[in-house]
N, CA, C and O atoms as a Tinker XYZ file with bonds, in Angstrom:
   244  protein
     1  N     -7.085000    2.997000  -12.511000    73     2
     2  CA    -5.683000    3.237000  -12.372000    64     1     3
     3  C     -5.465000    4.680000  -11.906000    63     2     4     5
     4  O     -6.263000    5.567000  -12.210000    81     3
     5  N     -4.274000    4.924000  -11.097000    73     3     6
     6  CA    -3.871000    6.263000  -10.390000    64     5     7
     7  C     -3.408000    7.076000  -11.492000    63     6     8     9
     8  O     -2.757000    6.689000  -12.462000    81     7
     9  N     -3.751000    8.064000  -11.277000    73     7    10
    10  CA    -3.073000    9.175000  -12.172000    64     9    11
    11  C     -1.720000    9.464000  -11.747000    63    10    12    13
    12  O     -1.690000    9.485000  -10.516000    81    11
    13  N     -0.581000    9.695000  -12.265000    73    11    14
    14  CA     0.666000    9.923000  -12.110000    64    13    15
    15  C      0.677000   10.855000  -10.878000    63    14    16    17
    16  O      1.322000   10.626000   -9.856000    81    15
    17  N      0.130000   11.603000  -11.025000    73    15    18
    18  CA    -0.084000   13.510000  -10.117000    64    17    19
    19  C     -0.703000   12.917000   -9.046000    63    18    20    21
    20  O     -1.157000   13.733000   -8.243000    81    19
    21  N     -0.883000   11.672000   -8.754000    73    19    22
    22  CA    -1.726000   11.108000   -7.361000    64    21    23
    23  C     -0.781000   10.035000   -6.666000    63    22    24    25
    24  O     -1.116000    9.484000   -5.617000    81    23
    25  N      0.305000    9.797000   -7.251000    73    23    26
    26  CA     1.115000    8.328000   -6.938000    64    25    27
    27  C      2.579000    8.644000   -5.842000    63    26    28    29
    28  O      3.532000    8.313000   -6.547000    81    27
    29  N      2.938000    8.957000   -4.952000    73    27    30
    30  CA     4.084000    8.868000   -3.529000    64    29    31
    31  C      5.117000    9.182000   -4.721000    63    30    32    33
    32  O      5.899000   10.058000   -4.351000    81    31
    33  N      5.435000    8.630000   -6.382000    73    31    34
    34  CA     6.403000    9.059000   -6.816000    64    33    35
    35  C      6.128000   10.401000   -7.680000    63    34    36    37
    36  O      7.060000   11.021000   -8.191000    81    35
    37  N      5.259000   10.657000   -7.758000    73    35    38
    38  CA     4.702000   12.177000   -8.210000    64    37    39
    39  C      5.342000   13.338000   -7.169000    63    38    40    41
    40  O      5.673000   14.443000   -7.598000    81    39
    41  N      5.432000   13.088000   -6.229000    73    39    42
    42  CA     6.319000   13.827000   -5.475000    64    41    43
    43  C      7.221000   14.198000   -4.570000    63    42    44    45
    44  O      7.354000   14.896000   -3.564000    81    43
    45  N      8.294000   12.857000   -5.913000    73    43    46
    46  CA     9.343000   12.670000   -5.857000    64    45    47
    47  C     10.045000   12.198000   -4.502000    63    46    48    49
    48  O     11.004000   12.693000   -3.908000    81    47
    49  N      9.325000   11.175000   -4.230000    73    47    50
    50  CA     9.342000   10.144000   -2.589000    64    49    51
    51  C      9.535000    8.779000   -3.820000    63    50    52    53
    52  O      8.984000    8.773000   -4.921000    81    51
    53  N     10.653000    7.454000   -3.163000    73    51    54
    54  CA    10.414000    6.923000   -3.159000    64    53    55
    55  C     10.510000    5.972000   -1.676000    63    54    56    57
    56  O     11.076000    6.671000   -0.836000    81    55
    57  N     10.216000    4.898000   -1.221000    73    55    58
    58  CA    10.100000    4.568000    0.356000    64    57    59
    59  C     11.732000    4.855000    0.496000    63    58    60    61
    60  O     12.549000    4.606000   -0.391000    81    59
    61  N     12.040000    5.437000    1.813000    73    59    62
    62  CA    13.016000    5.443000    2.452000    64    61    63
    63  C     14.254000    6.654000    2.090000    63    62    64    65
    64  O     15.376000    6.659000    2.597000    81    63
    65  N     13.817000    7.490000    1.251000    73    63    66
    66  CA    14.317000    9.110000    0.823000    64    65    67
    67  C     13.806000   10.375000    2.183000    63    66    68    69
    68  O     12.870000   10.607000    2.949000    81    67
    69  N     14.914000   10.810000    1.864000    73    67    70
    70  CA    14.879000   12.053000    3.193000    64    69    71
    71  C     13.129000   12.513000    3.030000    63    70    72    73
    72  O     12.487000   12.525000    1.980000    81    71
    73  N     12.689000   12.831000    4.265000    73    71    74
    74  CA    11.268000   13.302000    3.980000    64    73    75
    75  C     11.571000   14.991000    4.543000    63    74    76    77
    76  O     10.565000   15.622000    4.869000    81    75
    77  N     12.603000   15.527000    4.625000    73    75    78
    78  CA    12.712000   16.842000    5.419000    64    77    79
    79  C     12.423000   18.032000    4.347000    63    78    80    81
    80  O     12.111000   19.172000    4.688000    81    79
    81  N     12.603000   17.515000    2.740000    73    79    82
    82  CA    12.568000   18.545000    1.850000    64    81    83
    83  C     10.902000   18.446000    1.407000    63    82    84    85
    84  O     10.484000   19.063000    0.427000    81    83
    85  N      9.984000   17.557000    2.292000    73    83    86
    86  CA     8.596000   17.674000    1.901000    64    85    87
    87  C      7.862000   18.762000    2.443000    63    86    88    89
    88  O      8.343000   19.129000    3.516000    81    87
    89  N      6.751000   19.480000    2.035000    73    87    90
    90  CA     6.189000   20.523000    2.805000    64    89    91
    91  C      5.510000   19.500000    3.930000    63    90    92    93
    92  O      5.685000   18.282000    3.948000    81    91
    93  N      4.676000   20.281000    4.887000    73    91    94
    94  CA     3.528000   19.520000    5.471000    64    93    95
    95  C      1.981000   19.399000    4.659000    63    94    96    97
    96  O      0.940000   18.846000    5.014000    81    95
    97  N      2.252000   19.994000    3.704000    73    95    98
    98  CA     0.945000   18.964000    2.580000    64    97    99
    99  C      1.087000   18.125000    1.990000    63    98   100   101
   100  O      0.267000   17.265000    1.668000    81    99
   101  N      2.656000   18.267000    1.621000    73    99   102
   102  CA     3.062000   16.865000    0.712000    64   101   103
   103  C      3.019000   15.620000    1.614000    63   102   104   105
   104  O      2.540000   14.538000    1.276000    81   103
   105  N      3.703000   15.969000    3.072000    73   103   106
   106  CA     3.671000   14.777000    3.786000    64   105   107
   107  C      2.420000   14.361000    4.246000    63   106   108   109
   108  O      2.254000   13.151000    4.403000    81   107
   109  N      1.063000   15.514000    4.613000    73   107   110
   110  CA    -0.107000   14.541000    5.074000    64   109   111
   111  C     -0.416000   13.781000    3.569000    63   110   112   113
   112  O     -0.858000   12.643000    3.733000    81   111
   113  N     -0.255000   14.232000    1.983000    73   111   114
   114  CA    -1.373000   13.866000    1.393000    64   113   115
   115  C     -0.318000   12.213000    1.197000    63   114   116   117
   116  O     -0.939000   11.150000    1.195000    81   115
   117  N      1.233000   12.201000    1.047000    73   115   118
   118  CA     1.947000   11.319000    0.879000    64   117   119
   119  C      1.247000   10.130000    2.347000    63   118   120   121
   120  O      0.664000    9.066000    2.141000    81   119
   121  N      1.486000   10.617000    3.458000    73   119   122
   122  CA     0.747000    9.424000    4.248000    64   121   123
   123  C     -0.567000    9.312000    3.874000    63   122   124   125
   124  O     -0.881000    8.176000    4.229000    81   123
   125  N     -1.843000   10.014000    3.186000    73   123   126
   126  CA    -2.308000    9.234000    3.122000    64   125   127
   127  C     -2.696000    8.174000    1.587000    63   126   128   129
   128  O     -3.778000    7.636000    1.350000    81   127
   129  N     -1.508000    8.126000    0.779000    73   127   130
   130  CA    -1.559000    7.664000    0.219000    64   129   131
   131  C     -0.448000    6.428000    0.138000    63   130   132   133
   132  O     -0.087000    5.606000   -0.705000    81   131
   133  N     -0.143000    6.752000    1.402000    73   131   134
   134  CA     0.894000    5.261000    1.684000    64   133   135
   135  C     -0.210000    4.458000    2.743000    63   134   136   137
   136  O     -0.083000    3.245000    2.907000    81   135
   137  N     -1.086000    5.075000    3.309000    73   135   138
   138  CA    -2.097000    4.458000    4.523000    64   137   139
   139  C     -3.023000    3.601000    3.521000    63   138   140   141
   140  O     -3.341000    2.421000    3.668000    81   139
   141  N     -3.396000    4.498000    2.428000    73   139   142
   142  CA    -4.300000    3.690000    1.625000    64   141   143
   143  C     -3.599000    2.558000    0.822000    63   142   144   145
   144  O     -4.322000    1.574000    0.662000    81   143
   145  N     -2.226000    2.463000    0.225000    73   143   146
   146  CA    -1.725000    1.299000   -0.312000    64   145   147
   147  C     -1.687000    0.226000    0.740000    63   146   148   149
   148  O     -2.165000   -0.872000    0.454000    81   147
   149  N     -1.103000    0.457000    2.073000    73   147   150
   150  CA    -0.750000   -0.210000    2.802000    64   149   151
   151  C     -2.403000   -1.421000    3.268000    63   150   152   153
   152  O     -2.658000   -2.599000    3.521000    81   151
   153  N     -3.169000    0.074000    3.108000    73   151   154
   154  CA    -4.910000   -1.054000    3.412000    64   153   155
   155  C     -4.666000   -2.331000    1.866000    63   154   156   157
   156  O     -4.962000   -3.499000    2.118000    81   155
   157  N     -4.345000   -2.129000    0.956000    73   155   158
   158  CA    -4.301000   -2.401000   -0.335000    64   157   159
   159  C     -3.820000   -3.896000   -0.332000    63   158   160   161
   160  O     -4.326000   -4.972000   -0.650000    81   159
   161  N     -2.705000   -3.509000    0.134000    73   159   162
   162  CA    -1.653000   -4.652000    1.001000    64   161   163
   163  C     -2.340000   -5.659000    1.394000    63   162   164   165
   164  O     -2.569000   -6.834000    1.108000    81   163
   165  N     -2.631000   -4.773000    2.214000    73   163   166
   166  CA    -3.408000   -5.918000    3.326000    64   165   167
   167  C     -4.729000   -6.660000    3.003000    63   166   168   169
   168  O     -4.944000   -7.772000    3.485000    81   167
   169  N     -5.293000   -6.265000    2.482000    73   167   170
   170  CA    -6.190000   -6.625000    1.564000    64   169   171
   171  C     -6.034000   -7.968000    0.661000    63   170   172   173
   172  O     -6.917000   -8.821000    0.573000    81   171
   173  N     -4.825000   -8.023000    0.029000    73   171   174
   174  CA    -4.530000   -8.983000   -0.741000    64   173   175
   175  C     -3.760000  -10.122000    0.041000    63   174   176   177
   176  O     -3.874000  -11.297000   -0.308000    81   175
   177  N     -3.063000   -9.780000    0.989000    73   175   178
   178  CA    -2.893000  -10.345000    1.942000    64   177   179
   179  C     -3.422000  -11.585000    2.810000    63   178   180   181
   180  O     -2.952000  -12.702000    3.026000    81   179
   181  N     -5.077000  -10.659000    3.389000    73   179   182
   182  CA    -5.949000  -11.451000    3.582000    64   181   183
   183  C     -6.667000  -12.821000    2.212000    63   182   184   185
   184  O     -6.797000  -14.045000    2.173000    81   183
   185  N     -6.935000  -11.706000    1.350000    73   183   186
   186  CA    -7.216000  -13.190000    0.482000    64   185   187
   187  C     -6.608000  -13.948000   -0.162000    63   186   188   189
   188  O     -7.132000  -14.792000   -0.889000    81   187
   189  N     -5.245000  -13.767000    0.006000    73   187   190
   190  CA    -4.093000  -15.125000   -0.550000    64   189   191
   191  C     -4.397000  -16.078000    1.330000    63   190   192   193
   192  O     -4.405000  -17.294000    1.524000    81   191
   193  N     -4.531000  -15.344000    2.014000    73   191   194
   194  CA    -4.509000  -16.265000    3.231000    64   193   195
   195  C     -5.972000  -17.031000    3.353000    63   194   196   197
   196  O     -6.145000  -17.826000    4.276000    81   195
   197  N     -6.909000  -16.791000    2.490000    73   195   198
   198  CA    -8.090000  -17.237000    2.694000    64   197   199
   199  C     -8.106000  -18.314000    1.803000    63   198   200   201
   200  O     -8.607000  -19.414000    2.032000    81   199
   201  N     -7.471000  -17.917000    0.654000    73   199   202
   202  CA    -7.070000  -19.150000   -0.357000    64   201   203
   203  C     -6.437000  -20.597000    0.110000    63   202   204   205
   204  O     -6.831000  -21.754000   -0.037000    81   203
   205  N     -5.038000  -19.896000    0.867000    73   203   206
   206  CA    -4.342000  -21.124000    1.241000    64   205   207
   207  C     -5.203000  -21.974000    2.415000    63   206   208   209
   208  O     -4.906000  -23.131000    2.711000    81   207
   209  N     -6.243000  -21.279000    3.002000    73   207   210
   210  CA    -6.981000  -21.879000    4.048000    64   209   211
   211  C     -8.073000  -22.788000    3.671000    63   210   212   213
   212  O     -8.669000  -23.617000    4.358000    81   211
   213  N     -8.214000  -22.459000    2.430000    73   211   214
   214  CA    -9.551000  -23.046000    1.774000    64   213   215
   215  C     -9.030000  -24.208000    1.357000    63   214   216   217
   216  O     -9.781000  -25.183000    1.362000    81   215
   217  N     -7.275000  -24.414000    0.786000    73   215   218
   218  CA    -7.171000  -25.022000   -0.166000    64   217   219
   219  C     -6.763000  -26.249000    1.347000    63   218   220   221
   220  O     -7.075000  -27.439000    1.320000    81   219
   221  N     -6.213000  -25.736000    2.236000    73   219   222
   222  CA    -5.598000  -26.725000    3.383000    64   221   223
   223  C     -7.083000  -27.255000    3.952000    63   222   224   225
   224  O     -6.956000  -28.479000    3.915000    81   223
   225  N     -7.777000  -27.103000    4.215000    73   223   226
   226  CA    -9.299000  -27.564000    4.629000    64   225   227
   227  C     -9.832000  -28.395000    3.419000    63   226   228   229
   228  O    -11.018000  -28.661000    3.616000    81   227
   229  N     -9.357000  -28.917000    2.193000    73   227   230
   230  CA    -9.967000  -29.218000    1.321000    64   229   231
   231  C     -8.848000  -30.850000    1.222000    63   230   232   233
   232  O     -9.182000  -32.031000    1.128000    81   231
   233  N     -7.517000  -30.210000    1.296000    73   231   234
   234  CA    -6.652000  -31.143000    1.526000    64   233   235
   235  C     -6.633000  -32.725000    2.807000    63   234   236   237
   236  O     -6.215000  -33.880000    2.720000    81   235
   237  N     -7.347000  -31.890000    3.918000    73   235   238
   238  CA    -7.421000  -32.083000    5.114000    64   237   239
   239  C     -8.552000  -33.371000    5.153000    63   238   240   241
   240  O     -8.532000  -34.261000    6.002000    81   239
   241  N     -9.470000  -33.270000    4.116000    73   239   242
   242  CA   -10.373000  -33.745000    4.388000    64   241   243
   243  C    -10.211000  -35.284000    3.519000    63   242   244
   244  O    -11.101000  -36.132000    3.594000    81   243
């Protein structure tokens, strides 16, 4: 689990808040900790889609 001091709301972002009062460290380390959820995403993404594929190929047959 993330430590608070590591999480987009640690400093005080939540999606879609002005980003103009961020420094440019807050904003690279904030993207890359929205780049890495977003892999996260996607991730789970893929294997709910691998599921429903498994389960339709099983149906199919």
């Amino acid at each position: 689990m993330q430590d608070e001091d590591e999480s987009p709301r640690a400093l005080g972002y939540t999606l879609g808040d002005d980003l103009s009062r961020l420094s440019v460290g807050d904003l690279e380390a904030l993207a890359a900790r929205l780049r890495a959820e977003a892999d996260r995403v996607d991730t789970e993404r893929r294997r709910k889609e691998n599921a429903i594929g498994g389960a339709a190929a099983l149906f199919k047959n």
